[in-house]
N, CA, C and O atoms as a GROMACS GRO file, in nm:
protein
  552
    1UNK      N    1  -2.687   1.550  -4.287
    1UNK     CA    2  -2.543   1.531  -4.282
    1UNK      C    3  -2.491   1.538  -4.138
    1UNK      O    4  -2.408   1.456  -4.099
    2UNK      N    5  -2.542   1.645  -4.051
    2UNK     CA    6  -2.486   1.646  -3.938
    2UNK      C    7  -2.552   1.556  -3.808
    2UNK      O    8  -2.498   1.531  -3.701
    3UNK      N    9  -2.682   1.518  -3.855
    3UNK     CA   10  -2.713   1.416  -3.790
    3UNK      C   11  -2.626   1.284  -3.786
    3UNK      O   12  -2.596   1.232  -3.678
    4UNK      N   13  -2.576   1.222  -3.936
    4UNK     CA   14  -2.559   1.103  -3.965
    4UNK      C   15  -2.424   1.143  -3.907
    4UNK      O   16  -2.352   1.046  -3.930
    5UNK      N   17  -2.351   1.238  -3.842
    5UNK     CA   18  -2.238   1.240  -3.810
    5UNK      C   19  -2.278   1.184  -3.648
    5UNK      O   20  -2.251   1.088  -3.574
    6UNK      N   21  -2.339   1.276  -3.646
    6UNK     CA   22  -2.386   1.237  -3.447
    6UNK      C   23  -2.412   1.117  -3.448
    6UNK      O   24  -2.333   1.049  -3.383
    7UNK      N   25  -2.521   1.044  -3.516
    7UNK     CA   26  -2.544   0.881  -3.535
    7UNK      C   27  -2.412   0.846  -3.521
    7UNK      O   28  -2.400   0.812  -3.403
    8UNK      N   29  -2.284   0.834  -3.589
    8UNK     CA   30  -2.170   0.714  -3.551
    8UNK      C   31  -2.130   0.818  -3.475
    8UNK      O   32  -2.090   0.735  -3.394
    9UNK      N   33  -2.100   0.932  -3.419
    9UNK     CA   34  -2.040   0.914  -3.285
    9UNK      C   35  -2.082   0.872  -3.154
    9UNK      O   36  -2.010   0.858  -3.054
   10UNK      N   37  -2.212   0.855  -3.166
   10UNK     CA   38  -2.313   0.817  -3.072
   10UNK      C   39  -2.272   0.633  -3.090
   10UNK      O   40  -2.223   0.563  -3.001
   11UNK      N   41  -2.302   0.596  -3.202
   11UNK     CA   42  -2.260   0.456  -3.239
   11UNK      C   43  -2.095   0.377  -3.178
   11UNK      O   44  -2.062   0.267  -3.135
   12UNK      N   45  -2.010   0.539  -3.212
   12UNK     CA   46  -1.864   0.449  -3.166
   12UNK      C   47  -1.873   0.437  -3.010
   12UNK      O   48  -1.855   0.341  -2.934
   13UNK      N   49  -1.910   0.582  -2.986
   13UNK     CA   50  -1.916   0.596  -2.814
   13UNK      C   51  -2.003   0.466  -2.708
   13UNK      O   52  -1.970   0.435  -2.594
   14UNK      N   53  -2.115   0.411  -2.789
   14UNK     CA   54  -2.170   0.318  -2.722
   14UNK      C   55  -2.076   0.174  -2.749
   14UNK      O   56  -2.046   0.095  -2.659
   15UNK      N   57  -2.046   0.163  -2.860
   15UNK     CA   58  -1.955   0.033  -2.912
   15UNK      C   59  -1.821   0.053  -2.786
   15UNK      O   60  -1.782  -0.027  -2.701
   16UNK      N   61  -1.785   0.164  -2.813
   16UNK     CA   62  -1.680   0.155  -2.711
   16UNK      C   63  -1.689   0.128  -2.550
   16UNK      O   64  -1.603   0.072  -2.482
   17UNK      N   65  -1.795   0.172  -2.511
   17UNK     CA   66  -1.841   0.166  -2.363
   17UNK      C   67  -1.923   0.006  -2.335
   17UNK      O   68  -1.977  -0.030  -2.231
   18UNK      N   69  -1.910  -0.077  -2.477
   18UNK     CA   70  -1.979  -0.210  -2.429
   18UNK      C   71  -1.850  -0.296  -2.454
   18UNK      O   72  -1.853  -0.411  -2.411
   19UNK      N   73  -1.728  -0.248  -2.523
   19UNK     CA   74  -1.581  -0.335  -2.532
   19UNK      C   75  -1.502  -0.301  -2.359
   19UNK      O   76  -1.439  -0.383  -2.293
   20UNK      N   77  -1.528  -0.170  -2.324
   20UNK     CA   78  -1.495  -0.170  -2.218
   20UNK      C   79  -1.528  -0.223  -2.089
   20UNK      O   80  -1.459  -0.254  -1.992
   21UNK      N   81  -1.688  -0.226  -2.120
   21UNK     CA   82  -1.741  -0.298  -1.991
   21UNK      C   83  -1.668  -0.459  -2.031
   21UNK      O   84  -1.593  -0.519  -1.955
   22UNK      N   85  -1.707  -0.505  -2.158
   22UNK     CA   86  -1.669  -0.659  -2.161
   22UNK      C   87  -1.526  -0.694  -2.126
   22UNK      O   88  -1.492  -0.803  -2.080
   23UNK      N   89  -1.444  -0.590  -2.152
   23UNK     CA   90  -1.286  -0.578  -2.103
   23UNK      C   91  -1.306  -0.605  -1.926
   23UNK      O   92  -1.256  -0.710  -1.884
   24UNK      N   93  -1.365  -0.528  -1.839
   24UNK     CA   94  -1.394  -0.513  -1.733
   24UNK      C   95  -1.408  -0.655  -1.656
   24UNK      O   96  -1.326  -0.697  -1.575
   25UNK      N   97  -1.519  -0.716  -1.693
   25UNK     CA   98  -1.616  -0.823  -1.677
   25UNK      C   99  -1.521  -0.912  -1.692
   25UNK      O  100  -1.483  -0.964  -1.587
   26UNK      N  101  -1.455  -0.954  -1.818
   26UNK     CA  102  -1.352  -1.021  -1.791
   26UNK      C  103  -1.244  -1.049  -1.718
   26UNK      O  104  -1.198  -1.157  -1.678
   27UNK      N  105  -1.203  -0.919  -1.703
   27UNK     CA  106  -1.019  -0.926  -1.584
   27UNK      C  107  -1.115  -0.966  -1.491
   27UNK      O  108  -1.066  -1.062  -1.431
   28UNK      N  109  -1.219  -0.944  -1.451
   28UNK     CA  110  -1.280  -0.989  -1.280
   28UNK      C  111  -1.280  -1.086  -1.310
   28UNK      O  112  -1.213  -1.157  -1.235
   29UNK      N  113  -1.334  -1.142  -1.403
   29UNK     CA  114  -1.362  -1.319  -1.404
   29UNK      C  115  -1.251  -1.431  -1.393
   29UNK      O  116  -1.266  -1.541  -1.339
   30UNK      N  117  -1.066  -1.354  -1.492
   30UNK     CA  118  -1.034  -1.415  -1.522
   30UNK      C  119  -0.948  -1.338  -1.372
   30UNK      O  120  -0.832  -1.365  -1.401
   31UNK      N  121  -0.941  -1.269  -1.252
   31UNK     CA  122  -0.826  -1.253  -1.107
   31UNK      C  123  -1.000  -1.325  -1.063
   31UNK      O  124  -0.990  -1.314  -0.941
   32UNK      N  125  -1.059  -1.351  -1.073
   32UNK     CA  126  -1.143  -1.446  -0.982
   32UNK      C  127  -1.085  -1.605  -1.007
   32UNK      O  128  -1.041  -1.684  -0.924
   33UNK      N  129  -1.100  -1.616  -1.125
   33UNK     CA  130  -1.062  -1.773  -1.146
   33UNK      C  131  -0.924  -1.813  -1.120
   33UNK      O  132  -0.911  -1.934  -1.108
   34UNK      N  133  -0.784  -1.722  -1.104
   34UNK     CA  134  -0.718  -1.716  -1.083
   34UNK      C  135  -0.688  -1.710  -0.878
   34UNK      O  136  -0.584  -1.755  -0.828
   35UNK      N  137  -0.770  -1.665  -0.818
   35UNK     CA  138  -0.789  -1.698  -0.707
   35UNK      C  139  -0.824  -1.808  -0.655
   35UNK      O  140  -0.759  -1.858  -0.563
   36UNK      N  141  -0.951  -1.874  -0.715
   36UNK     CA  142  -1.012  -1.979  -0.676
   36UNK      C  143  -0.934  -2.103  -0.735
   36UNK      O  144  -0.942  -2.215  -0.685
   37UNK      N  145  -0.864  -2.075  -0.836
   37UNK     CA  146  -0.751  -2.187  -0.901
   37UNK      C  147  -0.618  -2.177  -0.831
   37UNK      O  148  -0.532  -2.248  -0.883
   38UNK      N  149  -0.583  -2.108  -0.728
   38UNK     CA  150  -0.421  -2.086  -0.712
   38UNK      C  151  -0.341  -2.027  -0.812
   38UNK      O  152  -0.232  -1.989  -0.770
   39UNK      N  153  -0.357  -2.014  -0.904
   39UNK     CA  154  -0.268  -2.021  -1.003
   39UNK      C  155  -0.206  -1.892  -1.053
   39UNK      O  156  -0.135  -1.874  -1.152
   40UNK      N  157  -0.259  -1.786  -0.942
   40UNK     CA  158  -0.215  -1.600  -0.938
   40UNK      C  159  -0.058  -1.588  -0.906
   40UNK      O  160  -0.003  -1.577  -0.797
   41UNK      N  161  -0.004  -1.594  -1.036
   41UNK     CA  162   0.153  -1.533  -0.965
   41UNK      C  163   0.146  -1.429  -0.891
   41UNK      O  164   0.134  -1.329  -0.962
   42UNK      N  165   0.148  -1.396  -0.735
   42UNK     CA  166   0.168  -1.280  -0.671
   42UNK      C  167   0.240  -1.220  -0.643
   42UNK      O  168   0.207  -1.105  -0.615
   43UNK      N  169   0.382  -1.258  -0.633
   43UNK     CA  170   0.485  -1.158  -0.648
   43UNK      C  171   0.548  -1.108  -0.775
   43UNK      O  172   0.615  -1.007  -0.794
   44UNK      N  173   0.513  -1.197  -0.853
   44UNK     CA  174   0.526  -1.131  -0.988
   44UNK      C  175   0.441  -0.963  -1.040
   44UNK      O  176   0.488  -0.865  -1.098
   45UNK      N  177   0.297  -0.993  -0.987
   45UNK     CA  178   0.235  -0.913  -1.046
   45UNK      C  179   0.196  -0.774  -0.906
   45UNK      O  180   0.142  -0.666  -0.932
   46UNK      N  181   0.243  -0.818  -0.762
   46UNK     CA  182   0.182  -0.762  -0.695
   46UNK      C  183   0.303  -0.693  -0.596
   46UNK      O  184   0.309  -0.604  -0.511
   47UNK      N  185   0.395  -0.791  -0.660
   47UNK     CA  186   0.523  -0.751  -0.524
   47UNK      C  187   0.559  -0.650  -0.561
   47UNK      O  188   0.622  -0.625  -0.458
   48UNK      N  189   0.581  -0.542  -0.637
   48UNK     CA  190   0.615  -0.421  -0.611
   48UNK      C  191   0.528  -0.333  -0.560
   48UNK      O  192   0.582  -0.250  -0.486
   49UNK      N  193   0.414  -0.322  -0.573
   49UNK     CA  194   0.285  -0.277  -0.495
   49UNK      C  195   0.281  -0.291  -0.314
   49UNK      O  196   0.280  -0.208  -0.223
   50UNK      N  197   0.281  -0.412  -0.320
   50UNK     CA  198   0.293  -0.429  -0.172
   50UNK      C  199   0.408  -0.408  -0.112
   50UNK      O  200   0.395  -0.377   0.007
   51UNK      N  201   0.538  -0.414  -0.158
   51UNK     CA  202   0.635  -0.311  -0.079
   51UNK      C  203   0.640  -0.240  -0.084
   51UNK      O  204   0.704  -0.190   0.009
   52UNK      N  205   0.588  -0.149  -0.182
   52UNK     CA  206   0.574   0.014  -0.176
   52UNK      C  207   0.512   0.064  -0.079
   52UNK      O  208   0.562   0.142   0.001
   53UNK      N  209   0.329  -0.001  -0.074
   53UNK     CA  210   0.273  -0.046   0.061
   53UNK      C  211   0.312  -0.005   0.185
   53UNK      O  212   0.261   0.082   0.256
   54UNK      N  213   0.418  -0.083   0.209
   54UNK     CA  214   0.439  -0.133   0.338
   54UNK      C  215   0.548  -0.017   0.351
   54UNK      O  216   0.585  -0.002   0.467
   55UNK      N  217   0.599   0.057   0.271
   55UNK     CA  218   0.676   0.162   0.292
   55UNK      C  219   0.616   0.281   0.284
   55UNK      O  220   0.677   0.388   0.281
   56UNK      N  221   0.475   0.268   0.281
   56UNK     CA  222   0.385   0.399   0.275
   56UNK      C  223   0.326   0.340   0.460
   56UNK      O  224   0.360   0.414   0.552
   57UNK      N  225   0.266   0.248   0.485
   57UNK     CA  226   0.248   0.176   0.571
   57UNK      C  227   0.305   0.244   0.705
   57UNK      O  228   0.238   0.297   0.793
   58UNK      N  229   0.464   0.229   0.701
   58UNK     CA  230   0.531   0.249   0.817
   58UNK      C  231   0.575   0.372   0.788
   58UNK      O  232   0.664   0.411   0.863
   59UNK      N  233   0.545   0.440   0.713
   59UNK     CA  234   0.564   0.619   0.671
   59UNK      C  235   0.706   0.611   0.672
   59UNK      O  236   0.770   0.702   0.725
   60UNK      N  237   0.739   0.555   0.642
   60UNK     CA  238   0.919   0.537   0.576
   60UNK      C  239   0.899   0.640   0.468
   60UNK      O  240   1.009   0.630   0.412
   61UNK      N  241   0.844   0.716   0.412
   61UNK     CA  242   0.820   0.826   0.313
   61UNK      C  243   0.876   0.924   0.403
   61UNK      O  244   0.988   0.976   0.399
   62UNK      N  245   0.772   0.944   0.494
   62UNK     CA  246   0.828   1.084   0.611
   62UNK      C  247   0.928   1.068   0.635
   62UNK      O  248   1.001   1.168   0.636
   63UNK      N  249   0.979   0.955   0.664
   63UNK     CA  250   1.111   0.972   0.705
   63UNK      C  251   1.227   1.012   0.632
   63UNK      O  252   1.317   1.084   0.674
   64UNK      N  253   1.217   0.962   0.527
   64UNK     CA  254   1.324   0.988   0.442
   64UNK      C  255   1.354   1.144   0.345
   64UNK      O  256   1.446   1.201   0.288
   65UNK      N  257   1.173   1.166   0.381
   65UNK     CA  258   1.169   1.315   0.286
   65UNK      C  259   1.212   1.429   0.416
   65UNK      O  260   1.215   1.549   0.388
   66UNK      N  261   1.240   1.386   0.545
   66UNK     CA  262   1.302   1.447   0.684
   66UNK      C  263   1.418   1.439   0.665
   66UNK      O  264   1.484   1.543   0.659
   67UNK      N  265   1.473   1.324   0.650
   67UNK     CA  266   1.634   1.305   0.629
   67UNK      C  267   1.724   1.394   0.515
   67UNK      O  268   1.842   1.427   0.507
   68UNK      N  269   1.604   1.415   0.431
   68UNK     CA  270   1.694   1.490   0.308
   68UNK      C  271   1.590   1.635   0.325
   68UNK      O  272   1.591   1.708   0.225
   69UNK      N  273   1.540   1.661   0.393
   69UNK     CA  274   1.485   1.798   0.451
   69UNK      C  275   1.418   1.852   0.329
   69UNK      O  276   1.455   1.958   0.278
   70UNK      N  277   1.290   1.758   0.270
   70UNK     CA  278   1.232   1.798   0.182
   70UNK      C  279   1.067   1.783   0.216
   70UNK      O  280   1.000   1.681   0.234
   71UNK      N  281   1.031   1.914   0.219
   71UNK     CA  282   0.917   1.944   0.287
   71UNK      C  283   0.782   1.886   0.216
   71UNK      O  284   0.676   1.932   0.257
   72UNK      N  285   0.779   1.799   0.124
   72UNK     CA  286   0.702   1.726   0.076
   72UNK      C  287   0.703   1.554   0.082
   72UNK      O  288   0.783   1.466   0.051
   73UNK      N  289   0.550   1.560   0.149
   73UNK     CA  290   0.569   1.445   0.165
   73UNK      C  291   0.392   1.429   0.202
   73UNK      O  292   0.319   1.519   0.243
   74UNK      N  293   0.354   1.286   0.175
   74UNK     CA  294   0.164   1.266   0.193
   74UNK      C  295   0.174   1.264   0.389
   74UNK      O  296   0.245   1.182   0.447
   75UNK      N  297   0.115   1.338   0.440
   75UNK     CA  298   0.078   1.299   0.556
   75UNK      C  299  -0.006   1.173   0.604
   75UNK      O  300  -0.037   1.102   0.508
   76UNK      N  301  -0.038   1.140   0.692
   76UNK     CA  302  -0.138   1.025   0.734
   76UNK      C  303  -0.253   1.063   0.759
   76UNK      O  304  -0.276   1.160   0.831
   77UNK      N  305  -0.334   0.998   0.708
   77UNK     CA  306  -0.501   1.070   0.630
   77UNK      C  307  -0.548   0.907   0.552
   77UNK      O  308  -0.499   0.801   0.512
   78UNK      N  309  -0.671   0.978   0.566
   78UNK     CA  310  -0.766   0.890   0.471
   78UNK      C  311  -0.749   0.843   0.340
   78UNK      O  312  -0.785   0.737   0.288
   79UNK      N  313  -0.691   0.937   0.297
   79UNK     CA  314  -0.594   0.955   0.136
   79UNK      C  315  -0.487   0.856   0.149
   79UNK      O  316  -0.466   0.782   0.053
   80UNK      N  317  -0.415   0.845   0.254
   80UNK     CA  318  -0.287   0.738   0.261
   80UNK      C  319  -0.301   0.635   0.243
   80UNK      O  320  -0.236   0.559   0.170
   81UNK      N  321  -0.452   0.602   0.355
   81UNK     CA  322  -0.484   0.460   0.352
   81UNK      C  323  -0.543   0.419   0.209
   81UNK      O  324  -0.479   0.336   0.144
   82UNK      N  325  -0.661   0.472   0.157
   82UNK     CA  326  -0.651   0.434   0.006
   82UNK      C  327  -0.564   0.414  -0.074
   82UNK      O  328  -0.555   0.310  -0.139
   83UNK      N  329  -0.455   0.549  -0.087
   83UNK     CA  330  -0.329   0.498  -0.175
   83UNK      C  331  -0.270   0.389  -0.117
   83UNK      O  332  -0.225   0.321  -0.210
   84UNK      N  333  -0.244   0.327   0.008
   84UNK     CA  334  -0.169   0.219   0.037
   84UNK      C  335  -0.264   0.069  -0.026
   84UNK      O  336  -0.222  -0.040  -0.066
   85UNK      N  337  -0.415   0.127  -0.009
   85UNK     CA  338  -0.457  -0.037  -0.053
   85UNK      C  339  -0.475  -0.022  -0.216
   85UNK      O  340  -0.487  -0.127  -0.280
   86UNK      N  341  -0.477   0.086  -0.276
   86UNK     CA  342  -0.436   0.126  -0.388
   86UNK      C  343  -0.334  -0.001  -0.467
   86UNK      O  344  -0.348  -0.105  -0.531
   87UNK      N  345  -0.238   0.080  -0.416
   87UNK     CA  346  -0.070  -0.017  -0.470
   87UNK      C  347  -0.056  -0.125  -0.437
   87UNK      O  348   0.024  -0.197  -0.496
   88UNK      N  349  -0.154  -0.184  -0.302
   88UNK     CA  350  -0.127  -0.318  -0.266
   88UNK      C  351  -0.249  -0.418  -0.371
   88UNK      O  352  -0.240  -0.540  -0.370
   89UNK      N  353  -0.326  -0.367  -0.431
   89UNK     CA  354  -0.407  -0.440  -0.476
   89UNK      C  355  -0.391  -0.425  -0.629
   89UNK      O  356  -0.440  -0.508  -0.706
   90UNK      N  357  -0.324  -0.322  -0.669
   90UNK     CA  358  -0.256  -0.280  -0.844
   90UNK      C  359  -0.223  -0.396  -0.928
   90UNK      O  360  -0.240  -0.405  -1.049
   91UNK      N  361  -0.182  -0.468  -0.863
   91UNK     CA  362  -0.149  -0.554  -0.942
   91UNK      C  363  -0.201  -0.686  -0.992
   91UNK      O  364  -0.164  -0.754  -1.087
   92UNK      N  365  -0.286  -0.701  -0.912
   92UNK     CA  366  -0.429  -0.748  -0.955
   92UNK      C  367  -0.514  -0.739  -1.068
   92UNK      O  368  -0.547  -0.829  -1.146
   93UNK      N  369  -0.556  -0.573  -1.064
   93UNK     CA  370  -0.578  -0.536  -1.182
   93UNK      C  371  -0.496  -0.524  -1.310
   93UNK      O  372  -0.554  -0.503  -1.416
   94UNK      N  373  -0.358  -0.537  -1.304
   94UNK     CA  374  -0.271  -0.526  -1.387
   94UNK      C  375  -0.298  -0.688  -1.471
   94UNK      O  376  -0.321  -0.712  -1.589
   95UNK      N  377  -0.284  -0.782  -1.348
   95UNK     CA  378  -0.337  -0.912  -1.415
   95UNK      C  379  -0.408  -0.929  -1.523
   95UNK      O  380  -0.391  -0.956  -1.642
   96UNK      N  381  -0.529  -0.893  -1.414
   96UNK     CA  382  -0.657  -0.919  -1.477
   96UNK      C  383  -0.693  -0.861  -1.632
   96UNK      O  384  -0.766  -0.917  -1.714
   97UNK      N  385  -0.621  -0.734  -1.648
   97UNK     CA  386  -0.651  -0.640  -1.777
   97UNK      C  387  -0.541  -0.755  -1.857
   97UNK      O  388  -0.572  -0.836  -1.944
   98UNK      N  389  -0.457  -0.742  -1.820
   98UNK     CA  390  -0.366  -0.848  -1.943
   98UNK      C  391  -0.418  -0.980  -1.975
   98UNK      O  392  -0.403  -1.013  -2.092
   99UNK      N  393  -0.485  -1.076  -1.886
   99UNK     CA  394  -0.560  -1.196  -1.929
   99UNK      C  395  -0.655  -1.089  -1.990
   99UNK      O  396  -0.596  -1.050  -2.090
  100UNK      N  397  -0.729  -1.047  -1.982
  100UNK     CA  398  -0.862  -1.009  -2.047
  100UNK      C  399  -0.810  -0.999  -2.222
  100UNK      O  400  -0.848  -1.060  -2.322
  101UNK      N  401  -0.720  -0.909  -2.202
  101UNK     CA  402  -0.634  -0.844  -2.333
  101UNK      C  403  -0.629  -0.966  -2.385
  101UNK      O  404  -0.707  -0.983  -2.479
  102UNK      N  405  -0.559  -1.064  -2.351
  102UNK     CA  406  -0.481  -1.227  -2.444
  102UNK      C  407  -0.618  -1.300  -2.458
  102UNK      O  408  -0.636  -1.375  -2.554
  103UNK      N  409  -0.686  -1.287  -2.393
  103UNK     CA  410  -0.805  -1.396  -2.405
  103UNK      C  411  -0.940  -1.275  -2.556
  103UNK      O  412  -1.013  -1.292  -2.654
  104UNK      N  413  -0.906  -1.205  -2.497
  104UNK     CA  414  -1.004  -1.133  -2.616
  104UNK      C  415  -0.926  -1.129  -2.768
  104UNK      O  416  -0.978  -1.164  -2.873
  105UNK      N  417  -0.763  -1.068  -2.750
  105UNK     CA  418  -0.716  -1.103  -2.899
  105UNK      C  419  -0.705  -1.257  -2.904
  105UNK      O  420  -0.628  -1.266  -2.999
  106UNK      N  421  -0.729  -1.375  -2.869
  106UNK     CA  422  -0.732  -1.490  -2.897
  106UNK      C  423  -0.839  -1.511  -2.992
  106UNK      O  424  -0.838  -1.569  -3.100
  107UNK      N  425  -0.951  -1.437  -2.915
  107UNK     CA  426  -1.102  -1.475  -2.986
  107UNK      C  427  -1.101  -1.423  -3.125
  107UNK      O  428  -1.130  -1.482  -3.229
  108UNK      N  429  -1.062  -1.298  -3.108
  108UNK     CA  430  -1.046  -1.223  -3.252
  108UNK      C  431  -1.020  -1.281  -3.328
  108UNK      O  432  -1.104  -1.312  -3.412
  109UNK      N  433  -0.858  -1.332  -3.339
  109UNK     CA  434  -0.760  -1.436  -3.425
  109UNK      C  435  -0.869  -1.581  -3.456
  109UNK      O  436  -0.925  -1.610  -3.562
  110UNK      N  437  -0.871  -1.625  -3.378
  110UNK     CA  438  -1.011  -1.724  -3.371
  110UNK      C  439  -1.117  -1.704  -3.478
  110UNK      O  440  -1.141  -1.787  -3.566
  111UNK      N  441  -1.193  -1.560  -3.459
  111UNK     CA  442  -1.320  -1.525  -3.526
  111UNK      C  443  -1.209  -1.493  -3.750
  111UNK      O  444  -1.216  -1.552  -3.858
  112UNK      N  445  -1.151  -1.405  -3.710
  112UNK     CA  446  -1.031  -1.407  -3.863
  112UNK      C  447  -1.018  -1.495  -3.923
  112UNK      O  448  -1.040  -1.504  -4.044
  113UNK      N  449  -0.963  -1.609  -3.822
  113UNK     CA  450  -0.948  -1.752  -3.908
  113UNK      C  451  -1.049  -1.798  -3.937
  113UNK      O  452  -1.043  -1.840  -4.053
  114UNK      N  453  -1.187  -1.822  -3.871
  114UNK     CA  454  -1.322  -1.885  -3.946
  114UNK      C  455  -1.370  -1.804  -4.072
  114UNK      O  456  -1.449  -1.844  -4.157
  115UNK      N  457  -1.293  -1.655  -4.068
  115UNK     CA  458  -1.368  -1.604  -4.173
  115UNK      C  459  -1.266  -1.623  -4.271
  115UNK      O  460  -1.312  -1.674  -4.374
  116UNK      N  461  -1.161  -1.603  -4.275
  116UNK     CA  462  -1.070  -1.661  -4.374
  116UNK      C  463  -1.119  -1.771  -4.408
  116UNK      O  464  -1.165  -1.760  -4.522
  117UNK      N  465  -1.140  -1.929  -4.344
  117UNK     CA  466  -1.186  -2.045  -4.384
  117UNK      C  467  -1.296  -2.044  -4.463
  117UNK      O  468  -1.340  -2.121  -4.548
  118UNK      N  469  -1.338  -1.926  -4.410
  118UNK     CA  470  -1.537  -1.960  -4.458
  118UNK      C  471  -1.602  -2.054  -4.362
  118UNK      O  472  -1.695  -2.124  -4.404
  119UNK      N  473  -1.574  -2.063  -4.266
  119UNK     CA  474  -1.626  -2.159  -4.183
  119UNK      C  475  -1.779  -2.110  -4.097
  119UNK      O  476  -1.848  -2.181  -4.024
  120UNK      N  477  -1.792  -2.011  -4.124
  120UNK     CA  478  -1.929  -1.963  -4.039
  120UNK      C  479  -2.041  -2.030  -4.088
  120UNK      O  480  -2.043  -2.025  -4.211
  121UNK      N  481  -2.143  -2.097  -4.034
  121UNK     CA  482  -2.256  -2.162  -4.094
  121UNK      C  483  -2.368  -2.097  -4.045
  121UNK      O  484  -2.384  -2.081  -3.924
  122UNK      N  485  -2.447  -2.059  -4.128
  122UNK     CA  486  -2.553  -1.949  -4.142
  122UNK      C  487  -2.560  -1.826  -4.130
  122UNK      O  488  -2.662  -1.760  -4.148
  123UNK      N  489  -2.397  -1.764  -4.084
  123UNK     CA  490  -2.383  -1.644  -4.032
  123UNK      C  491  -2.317  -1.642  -3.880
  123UNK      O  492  -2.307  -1.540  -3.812
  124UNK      N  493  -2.288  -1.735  -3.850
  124UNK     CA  494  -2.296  -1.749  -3.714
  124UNK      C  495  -2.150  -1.876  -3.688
  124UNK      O  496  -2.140  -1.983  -3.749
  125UNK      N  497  -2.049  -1.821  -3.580
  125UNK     CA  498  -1.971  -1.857  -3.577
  125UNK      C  499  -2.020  -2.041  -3.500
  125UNK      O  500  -2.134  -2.076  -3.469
  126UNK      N  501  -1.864  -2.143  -3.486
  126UNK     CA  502  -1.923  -2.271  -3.439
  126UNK      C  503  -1.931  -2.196  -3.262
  126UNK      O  504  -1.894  -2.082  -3.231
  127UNK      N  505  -1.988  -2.299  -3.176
  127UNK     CA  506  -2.038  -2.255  -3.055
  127UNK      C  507  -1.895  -2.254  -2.953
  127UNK      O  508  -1.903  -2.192  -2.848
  128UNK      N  509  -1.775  -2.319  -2.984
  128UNK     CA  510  -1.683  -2.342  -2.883
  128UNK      C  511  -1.606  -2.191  -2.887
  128UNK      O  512  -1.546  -2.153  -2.786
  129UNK      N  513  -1.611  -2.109  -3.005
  129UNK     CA  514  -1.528  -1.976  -3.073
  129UNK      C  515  -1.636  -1.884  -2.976
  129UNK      O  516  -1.615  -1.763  -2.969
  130UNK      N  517  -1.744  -1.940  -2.906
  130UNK     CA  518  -1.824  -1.820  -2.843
  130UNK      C  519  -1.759  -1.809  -2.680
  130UNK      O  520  -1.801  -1.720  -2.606
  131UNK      N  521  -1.684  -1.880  -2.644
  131UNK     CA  522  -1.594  -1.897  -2.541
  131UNK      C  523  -1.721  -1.974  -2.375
  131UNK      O  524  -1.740  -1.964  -2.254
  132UNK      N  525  -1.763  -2.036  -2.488
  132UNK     CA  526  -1.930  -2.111  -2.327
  132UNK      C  527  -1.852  -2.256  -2.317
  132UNK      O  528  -1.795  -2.331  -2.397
  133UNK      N  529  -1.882  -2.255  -2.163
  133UNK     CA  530  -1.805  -2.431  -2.133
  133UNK      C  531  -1.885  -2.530  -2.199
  133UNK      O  532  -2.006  -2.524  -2.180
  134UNK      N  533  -1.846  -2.607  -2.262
  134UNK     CA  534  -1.911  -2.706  -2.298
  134UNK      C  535  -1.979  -2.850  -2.222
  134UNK      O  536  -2.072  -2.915  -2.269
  135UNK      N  537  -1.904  -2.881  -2.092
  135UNK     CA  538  -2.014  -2.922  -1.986
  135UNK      C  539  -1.976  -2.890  -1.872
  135UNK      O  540  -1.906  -2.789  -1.866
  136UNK      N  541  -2.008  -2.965  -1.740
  136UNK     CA  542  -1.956  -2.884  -1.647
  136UNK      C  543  -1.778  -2.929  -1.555
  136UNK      O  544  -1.738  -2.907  -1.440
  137UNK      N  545  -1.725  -2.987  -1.662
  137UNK     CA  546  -1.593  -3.042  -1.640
  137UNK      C  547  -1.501  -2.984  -1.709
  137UNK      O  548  -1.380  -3.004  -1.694
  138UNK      N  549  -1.559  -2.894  -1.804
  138UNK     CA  550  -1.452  -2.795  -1.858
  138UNK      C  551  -1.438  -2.652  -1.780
  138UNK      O  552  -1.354  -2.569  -1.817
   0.00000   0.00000   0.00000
């Protein structure tokens, strides 16, 4: 009994760590193709990042946490510069996880409807629902 418990948590924990990597794999693929296509809204997804940036950048933070005489504030450090390329690059990943998200519940809805239809032949969905280009012009 307490084995077959460990078996599916061992089972969900790996299921989950191979939806995540495939989550992963995707946003890269789909802010890669989005680079190499033009087609990256960047101030949509990035412009608040990068002015934040640029106000961590010119330590406009210090200044203002001086002006109102509040003794907290990130100094300039190694830590700054990460958080600055941090926020400037956030939104990137923000992209990328949301295509990943729409393109994976697509497939789902996709895989539902063949099984609603009955459309699977031998067990096995048709080849275009597996998301592979079909030559090299698609």
């Amino acid at each position: 009994m307490i084995s077959n418990i460990k078996n599916k948590n061992e089972n969900y924990m790996g299921s989950f760590f191979v939806r995540f990597g495939k989550l992963l794999w995707i946003s890269v693929q789909e802010i890669y193709l989005a680079i190499v296509n033009e087609t990256l809204p960047l101030w949509k997804y990035c412009g608040v990042g990068i002015l934040f940036s640029y106000f961590l950048l010119f330590d406009l933070d210090i200044y203002i946490a001086k002006l109102f005489k509040i003794p907290f504030y990130i100094h300039p450090s190694l830590t700054k510069v990460i958080l600055i390329l941090f926020f400037a690059v956030s939104g990137l990943f923000i992209y990328g996880f949301e295509r990943a998200y729409h393109r994976l519940s697509l497939m789902e809805r996709l895989r539902k409807a063949f099984d609603y239809c009955e459309l699977k032949s031998g067990g096995l969905y048709p080849s275009f629902i597996r998301d592979e280009p079909i030559d090299e012009f698609v």
